[in-house]
PyMOL Python script that loads the backbone (N, CA, C, O; Angstrom):
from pymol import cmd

cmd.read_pdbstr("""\
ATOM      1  N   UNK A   1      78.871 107.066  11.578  1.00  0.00           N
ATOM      2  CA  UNK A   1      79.056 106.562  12.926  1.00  0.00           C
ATOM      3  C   UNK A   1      78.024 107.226  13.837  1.00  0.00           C
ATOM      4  O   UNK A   1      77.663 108.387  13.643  1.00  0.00           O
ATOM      5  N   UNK A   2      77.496 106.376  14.959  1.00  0.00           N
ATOM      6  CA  UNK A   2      76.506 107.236  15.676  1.00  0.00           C
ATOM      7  C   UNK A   2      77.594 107.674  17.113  1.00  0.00           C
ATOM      8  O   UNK A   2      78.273 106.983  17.872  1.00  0.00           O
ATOM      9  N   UNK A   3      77.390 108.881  17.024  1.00  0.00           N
ATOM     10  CA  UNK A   3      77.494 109.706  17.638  1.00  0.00           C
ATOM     11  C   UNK A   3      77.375 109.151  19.345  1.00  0.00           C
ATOM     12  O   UNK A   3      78.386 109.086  20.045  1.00  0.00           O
ATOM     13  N   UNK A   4      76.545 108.925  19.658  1.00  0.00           N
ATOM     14  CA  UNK A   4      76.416 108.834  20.911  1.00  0.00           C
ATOM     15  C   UNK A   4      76.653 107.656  21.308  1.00  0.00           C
ATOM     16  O   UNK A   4      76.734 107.455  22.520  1.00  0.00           O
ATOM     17  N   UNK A   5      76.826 106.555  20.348  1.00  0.00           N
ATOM     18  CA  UNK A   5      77.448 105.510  20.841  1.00  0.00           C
ATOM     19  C   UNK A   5      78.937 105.421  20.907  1.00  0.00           C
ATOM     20  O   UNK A   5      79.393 104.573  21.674  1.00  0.00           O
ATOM     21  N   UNK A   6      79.698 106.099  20.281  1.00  0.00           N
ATOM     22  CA  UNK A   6      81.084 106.928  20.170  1.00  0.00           C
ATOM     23  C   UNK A   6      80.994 107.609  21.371  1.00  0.00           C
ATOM     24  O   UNK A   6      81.411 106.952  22.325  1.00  0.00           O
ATOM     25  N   UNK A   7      80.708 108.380  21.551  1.00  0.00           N
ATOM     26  CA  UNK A   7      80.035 109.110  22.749  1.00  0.00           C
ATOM     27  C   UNK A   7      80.453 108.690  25.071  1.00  0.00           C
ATOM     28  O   UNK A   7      80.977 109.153  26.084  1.00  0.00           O
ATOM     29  N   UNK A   8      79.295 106.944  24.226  1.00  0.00           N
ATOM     30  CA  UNK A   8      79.774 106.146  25.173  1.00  0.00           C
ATOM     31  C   UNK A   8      80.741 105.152  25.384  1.00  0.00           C
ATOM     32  O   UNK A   8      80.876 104.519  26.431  1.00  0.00           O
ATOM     33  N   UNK A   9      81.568 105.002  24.121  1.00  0.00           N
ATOM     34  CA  UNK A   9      82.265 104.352  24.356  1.00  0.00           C
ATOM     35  C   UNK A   9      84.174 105.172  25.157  1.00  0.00           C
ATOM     36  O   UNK A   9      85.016 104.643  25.882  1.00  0.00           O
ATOM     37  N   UNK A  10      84.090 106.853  24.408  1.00  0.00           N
ATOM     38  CA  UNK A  10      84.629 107.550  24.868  1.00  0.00           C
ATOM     39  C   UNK A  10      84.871 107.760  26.340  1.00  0.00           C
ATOM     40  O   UNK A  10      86.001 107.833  26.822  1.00  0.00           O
ATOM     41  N   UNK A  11      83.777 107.851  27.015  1.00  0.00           N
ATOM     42  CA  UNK A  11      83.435 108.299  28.408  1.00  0.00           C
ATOM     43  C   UNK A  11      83.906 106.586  28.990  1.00  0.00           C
ATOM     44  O   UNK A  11      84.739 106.724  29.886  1.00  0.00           O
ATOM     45  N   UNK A  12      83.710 105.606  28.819  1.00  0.00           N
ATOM     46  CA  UNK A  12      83.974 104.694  29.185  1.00  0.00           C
ATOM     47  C   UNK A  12      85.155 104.003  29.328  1.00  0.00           C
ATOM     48  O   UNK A  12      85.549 103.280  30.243  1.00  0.00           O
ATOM     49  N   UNK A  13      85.689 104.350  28.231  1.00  0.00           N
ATOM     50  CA  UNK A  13      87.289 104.423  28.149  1.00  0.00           C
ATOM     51  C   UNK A  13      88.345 105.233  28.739  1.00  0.00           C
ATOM     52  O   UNK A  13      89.448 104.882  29.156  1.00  0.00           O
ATOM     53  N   UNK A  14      87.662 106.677  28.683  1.00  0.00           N
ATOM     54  CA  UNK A  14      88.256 107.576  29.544  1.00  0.00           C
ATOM     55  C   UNK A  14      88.260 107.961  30.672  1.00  0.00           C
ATOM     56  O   UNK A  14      89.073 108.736  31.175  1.00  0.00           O
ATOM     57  N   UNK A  15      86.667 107.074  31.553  1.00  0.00           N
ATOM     58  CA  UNK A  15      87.023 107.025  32.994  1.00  0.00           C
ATOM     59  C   UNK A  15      88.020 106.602  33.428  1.00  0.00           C
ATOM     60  O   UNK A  15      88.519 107.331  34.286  1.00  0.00           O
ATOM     61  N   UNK A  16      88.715 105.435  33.136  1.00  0.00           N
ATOM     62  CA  UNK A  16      90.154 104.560  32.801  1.00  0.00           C
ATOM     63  C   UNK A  16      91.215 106.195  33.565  1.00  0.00           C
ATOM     64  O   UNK A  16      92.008 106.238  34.505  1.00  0.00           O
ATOM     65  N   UNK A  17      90.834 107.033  32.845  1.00  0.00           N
ATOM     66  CA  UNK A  17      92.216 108.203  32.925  1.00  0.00           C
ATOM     67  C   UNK A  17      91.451 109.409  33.499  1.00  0.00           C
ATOM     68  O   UNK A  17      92.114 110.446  33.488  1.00  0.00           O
ATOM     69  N   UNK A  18      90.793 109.461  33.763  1.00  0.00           N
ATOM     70  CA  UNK A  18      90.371 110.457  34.627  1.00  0.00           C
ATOM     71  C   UNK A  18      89.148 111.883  33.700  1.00  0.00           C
ATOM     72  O   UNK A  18      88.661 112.962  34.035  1.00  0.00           O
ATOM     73  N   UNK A  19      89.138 111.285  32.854  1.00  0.00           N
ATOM     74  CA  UNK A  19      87.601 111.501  31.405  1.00  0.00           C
ATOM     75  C   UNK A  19      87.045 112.171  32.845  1.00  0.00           C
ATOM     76  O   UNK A  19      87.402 111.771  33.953  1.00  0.00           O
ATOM     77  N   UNK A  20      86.169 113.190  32.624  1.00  0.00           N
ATOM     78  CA  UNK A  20      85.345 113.878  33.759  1.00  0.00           C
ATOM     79  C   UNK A  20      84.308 114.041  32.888  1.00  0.00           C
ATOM     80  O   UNK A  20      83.320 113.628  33.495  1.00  0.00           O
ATOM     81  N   UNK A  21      83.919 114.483  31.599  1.00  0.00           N
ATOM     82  CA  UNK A  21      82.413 114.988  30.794  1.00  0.00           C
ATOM     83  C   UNK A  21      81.340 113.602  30.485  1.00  0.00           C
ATOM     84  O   UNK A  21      81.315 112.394  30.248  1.00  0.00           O
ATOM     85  N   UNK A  22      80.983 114.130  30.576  1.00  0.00           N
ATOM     86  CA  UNK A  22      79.438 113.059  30.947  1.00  0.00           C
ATOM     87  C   UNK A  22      78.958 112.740  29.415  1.00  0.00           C
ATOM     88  O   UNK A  22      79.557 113.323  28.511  1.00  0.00           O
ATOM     89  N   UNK A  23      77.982 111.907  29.117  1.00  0.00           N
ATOM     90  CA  UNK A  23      78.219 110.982  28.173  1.00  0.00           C
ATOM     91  C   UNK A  23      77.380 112.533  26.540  1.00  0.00           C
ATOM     92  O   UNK A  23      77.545 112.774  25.344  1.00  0.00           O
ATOM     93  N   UNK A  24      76.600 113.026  27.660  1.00  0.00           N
ATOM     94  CA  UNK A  24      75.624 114.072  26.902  1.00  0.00           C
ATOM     95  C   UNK A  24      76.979 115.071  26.626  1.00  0.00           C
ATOM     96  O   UNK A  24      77.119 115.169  25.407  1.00  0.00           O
ATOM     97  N   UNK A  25      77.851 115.717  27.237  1.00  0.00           N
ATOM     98  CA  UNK A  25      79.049 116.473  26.798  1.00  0.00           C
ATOM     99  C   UNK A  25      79.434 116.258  25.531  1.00  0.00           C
ATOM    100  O   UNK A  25      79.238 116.726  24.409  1.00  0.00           O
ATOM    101  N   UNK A  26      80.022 115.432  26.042  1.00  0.00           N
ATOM    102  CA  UNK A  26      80.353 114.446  24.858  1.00  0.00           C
ATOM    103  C   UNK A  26      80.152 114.426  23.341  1.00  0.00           C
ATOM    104  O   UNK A  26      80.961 114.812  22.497  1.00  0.00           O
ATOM    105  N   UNK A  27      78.952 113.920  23.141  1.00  0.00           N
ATOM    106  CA  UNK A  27      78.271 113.836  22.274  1.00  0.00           C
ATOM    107  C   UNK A  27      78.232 114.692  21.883  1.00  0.00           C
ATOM    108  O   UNK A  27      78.535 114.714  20.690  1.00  0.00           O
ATOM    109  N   UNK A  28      77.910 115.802  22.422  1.00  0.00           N
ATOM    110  CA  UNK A  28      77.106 117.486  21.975  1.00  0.00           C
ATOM    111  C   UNK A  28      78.713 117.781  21.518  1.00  0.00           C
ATOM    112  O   UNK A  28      78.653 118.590  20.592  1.00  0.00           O
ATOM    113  N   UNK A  29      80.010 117.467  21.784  1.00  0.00           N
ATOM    114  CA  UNK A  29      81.614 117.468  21.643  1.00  0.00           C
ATOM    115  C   UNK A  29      81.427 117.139  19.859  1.00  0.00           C
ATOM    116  O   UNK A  29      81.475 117.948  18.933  1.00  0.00           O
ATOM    117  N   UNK A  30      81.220 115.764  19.826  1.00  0.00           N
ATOM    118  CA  UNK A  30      81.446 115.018  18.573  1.00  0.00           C
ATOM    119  C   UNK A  30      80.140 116.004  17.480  1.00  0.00           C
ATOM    120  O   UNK A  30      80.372 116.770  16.545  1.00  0.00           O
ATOM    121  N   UNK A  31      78.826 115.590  18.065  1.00  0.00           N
ATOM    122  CA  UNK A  31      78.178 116.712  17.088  1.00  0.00           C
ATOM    123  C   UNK A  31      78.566 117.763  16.453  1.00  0.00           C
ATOM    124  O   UNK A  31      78.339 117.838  15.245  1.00  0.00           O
ATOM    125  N   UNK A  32      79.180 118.712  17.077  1.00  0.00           N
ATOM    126  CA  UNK A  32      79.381 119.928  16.900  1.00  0.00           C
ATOM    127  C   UNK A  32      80.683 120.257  16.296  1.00  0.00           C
ATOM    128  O   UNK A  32      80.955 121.344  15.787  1.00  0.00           O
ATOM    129  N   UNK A  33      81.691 118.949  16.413  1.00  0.00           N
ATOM    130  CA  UNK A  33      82.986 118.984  15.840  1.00  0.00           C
ATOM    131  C   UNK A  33      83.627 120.216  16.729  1.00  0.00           C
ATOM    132  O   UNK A  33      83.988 121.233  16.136  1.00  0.00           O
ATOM    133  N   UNK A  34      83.757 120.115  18.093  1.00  0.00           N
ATOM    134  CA  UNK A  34      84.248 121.181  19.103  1.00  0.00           C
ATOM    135  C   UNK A  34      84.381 120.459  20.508  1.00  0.00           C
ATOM    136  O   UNK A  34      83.841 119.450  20.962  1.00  0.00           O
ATOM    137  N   UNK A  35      85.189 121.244  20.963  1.00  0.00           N
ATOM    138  CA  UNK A  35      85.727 120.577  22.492  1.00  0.00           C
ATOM    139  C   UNK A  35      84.856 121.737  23.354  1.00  0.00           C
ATOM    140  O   UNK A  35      85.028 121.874  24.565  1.00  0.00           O
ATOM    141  N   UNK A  36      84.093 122.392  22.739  1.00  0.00           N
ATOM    142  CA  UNK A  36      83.097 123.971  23.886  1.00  0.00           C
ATOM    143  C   UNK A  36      82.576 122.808  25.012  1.00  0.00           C
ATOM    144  O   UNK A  36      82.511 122.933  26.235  1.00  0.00           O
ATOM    145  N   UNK A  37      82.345 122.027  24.452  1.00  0.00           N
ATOM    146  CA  UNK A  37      81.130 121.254  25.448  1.00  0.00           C
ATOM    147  C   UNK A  37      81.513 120.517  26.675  1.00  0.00           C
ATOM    148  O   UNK A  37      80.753 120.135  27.565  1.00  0.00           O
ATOM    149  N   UNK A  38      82.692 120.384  26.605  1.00  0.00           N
ATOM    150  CA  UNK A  38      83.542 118.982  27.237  1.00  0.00           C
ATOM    151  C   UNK A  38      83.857 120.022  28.543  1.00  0.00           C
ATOM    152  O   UNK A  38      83.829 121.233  28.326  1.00  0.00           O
ATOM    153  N   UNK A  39      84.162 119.507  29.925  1.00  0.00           N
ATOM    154  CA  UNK A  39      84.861 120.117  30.598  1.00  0.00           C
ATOM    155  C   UNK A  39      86.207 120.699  30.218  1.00  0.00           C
ATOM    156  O   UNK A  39      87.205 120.080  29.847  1.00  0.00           O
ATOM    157  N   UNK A  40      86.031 122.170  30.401  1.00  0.00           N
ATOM    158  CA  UNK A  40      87.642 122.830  29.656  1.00  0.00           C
ATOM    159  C   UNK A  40      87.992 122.854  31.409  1.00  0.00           C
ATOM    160  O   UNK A  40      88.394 123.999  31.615  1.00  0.00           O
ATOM    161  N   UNK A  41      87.997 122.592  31.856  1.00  0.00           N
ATOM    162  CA  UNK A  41      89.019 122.640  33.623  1.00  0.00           C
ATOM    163  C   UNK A  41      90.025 121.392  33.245  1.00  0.00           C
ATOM    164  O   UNK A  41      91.150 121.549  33.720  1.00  0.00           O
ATOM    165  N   UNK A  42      89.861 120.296  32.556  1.00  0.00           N
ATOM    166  CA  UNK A  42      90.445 118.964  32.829  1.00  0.00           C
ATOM    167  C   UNK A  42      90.931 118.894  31.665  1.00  0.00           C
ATOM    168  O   UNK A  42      90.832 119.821  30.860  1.00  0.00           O
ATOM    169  N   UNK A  43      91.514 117.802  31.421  1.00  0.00           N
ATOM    170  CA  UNK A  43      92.162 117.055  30.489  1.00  0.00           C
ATOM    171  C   UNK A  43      91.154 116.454  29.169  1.00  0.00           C
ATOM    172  O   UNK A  43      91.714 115.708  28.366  1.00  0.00           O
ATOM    173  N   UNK A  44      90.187 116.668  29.027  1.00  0.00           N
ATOM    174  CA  UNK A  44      89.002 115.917  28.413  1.00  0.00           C
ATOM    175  C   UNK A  44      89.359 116.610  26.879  1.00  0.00           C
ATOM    176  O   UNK A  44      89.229 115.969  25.836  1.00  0.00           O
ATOM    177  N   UNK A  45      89.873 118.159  26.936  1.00  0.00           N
ATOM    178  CA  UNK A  45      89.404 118.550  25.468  1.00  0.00           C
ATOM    179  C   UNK A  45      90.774 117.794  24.974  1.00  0.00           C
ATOM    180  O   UNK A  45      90.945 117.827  23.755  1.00  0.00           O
ATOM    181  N   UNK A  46      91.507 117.299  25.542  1.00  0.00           N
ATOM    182  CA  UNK A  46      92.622 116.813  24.412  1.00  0.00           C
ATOM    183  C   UNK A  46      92.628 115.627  23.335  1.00  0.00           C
ATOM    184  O   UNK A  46      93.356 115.291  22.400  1.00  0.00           O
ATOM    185  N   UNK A  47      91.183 115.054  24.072  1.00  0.00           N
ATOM    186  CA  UNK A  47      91.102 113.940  23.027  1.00  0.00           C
ATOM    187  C   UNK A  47      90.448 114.322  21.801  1.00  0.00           C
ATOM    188  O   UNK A  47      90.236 113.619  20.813  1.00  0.00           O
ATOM    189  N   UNK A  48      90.209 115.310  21.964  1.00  0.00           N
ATOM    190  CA  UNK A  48      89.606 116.038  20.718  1.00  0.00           C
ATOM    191  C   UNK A  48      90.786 116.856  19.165  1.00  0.00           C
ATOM    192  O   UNK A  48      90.484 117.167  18.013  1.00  0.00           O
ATOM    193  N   UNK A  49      92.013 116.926  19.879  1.00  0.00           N
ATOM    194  CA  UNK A  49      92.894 117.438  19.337  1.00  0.00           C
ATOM    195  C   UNK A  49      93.785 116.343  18.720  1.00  0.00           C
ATOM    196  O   UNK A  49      94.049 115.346  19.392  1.00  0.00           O
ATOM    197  N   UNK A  50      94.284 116.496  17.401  1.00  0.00           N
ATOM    198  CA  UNK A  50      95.462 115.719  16.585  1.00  0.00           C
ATOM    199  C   UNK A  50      96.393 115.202  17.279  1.00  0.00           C
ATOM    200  O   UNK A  50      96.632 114.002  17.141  1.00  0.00           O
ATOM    201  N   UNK A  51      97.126 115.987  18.178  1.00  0.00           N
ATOM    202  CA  UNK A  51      97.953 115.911  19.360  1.00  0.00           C
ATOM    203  C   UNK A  51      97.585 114.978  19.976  1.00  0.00           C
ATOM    204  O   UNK A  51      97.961 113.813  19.845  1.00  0.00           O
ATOM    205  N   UNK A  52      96.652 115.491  20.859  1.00  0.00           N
ATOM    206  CA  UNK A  52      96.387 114.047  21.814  1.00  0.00           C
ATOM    207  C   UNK A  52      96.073 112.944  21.246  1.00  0.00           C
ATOM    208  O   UNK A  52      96.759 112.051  21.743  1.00  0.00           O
ATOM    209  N   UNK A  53      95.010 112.341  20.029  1.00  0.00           N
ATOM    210  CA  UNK A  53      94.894 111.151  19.827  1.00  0.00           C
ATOM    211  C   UNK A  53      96.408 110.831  18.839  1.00  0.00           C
ATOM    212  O   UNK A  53      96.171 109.939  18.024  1.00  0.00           O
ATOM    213  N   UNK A  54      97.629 111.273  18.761  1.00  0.00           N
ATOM    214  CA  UNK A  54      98.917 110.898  18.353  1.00  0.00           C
ATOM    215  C   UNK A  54      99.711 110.579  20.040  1.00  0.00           C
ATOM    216  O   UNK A  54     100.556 109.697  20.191  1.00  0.00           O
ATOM    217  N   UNK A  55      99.282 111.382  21.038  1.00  0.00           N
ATOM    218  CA  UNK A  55      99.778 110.629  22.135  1.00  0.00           C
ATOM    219  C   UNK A  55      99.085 109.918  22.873  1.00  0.00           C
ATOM    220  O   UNK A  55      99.603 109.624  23.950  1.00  0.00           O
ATOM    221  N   UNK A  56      98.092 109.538  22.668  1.00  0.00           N
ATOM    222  CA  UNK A  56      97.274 108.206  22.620  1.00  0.00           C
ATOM    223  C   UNK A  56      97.817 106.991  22.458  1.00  0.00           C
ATOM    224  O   UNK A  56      97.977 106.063  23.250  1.00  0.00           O
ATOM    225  N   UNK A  57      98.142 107.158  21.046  1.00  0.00           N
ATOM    226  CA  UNK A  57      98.139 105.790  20.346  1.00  0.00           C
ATOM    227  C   UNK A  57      99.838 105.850  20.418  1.00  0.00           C
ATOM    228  O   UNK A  57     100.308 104.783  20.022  1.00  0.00           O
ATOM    229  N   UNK A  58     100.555 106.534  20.701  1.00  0.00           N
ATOM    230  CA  UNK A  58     101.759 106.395  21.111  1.00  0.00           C
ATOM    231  C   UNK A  58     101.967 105.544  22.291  1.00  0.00           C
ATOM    232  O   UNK A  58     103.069 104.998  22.234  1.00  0.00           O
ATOM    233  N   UNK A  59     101.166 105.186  23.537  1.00  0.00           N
ATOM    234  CA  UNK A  59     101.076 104.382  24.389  1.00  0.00           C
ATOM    235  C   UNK A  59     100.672 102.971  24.019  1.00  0.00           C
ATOM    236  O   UNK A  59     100.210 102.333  24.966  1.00  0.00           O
ATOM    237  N   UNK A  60     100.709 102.622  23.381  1.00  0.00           N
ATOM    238  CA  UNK A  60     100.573 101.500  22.385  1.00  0.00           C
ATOM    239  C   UNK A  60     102.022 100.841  22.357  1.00  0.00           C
ATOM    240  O   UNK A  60     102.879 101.317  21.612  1.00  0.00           O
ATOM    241  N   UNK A  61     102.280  99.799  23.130  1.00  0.00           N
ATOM    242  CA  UNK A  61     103.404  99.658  22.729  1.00  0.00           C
ATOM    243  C   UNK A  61     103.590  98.101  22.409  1.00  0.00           C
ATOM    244  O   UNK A  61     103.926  97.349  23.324  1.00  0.00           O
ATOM    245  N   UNK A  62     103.340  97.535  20.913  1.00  0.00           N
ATOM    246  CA  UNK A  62     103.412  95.911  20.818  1.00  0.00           C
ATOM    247  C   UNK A  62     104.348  95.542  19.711  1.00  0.00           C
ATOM    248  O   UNK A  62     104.992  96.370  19.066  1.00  0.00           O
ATOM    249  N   UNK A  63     104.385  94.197  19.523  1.00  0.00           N
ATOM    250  CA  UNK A  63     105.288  93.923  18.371  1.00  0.00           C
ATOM    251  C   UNK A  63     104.602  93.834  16.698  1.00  0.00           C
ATOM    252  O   UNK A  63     105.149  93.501  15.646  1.00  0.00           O
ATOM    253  N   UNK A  64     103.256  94.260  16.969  1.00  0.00           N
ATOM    254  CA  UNK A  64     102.667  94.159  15.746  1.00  0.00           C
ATOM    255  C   UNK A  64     102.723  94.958  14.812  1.00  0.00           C
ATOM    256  O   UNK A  64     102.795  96.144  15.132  1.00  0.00           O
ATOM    257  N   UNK A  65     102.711  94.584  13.231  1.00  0.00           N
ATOM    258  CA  UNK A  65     103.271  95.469  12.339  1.00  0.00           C
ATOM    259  C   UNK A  65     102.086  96.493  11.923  1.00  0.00           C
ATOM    260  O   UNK A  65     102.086  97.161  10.890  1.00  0.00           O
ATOM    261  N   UNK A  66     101.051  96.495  12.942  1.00  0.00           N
ATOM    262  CA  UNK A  66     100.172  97.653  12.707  1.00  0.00           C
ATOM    263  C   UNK A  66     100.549  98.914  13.595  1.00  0.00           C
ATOM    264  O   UNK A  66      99.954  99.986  13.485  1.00  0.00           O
ATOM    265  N   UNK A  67     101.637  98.680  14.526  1.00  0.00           N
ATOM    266  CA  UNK A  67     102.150  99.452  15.566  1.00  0.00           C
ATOM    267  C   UNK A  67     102.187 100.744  15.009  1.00  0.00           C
ATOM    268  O   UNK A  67     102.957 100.841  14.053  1.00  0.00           O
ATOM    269  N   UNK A  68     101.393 102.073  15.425  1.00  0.00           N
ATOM    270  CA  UNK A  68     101.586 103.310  15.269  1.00  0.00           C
ATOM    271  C   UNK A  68     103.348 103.966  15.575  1.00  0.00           C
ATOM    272  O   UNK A  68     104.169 103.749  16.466  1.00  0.00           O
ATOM    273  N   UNK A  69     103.352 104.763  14.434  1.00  0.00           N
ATOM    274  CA  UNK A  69     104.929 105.221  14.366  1.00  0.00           C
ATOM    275  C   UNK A  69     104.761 106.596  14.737  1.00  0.00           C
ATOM    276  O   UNK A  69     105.739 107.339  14.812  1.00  0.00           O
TER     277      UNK A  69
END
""", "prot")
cmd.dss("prot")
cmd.show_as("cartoon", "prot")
cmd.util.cbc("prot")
cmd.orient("prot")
């Protein structure tokens, strides 16, 4: 996967919720397999954690049988 297009699609999605790290953060985030890069003041390193992308996709709420449990 490239990186920085992940990158931007992250930052783009997460302006949506209040995402503050810029698209270069980011990236240098996913590169490095670390949240060092991301604004640690905000909410940003959680998408980096197991946790958060499980309460992520917990906001998901449809009748389809791909529905996260």
């Amino acid at each position: 996967m490239d990186n920085a297009v992940l990158a931007k699609f992250i930052v783009s999605l997460g302006s949506l919720n209040n995402y503050g790290s810029t698209v270069l953060q980011t990236k240098q985030a996913l590169d490095l397999m670390s949240d060092r890069p991301l604004n640690q003041g905000s909410v940003d390193v959680i998408i980096f954690n197991v946790d958060g992308i499980i309460a992520v996709n917990r906001q998901f709420n449809t009748e389809s049988d791909e529905q996260p449990n």
